[in-house]
Each structure stands twice: as C-alpha cells, then as structure tokens.
N, C-alpha and C positions, 0 to 999 in steps of 0.2 A: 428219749421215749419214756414215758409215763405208767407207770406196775399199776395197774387195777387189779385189787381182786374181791371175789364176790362171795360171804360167807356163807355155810348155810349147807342143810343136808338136802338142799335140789327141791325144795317144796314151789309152790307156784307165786310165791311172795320172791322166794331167790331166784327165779328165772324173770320176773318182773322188774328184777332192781338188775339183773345183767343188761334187761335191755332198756332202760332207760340210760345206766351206763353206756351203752355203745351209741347212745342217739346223743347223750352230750358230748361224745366223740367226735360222732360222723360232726355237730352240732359247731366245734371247734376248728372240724381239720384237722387235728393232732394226729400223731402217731402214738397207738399205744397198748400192751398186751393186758388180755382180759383174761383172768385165771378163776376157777370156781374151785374154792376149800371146801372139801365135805367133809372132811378129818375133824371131829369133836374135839381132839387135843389139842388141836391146832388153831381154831376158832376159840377154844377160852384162852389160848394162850395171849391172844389179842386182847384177851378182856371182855369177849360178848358173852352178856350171858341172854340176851336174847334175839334170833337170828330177822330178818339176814340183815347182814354186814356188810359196809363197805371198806373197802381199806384201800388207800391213796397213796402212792411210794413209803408202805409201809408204814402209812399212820390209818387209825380208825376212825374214819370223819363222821362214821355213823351206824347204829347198831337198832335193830327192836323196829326198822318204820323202812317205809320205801320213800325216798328225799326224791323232791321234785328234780324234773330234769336239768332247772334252770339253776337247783342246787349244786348239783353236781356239775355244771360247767363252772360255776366259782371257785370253786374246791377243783377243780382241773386246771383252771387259769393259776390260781395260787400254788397248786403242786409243780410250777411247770419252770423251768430255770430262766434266771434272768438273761 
C-alpha cells in the first residue's frame, strides 16, 4: 500500500491537491492511505516551506504548487514496488 500525505494547514489549495491525489488513485487502482498534516512542525520537518505538499512513501515530490494529476500518477507508479 502506498502513504500519501497531504501537507498544509487545510486551506483550499490543500484540499485541492488531496483530491487530485485520490483521482490519480481511483486513476491507478491502487491501494493507498491518504493522510492530511496540519502540524506546522511537522510540515517543515519535510522541508516545505511553502504549502501544500505532497509527500509519497515518505518522500516530498512536491511542495508550493498543486502537480497535475497525471503528475502525480508517475510519482505513484514509481513509488509503487517492483
């Protein structure tokens, strides 16, 4: 299964990148848990310093921008084990 999670104190740019996340999801067929960080400490602890964020089995594939959804099924393909 595949760790998404969604950075960001909940503004309408972070609920826009959860659900583009869960459309290159459904978009895959994967199985995979979609978590939202609003914890400030915990978001730069990634490294963002501007939100929202994605983060991909615990890597940050993207931070400051909301990634197309066709982005984010590459980065899901590549997160995904051989």
């Amino acid at each position: 299964m595949v760790s998404i999670k969604v950075l960001g104190p909940g503004c309408a740019n972070c609920r826009k990148l959860e659900d583009v996340a869960r459309e290159a999801v459904a978009t895959l067929g994967i199985e995979a848990e979609i978590a939202k960080v609003t914890d400030m400490n915990a978001i730069v602890a990634y490294g963002v310093l501007k939100t929202p964020g994605l983060v991909i089995n615990e890597k940050l594939v993207s931070s400051g921008r909301i990634p197309t959804p066709a982005s984010v099924v590459e980065w899901l393909r590549a997160a995904q084990p051989a």
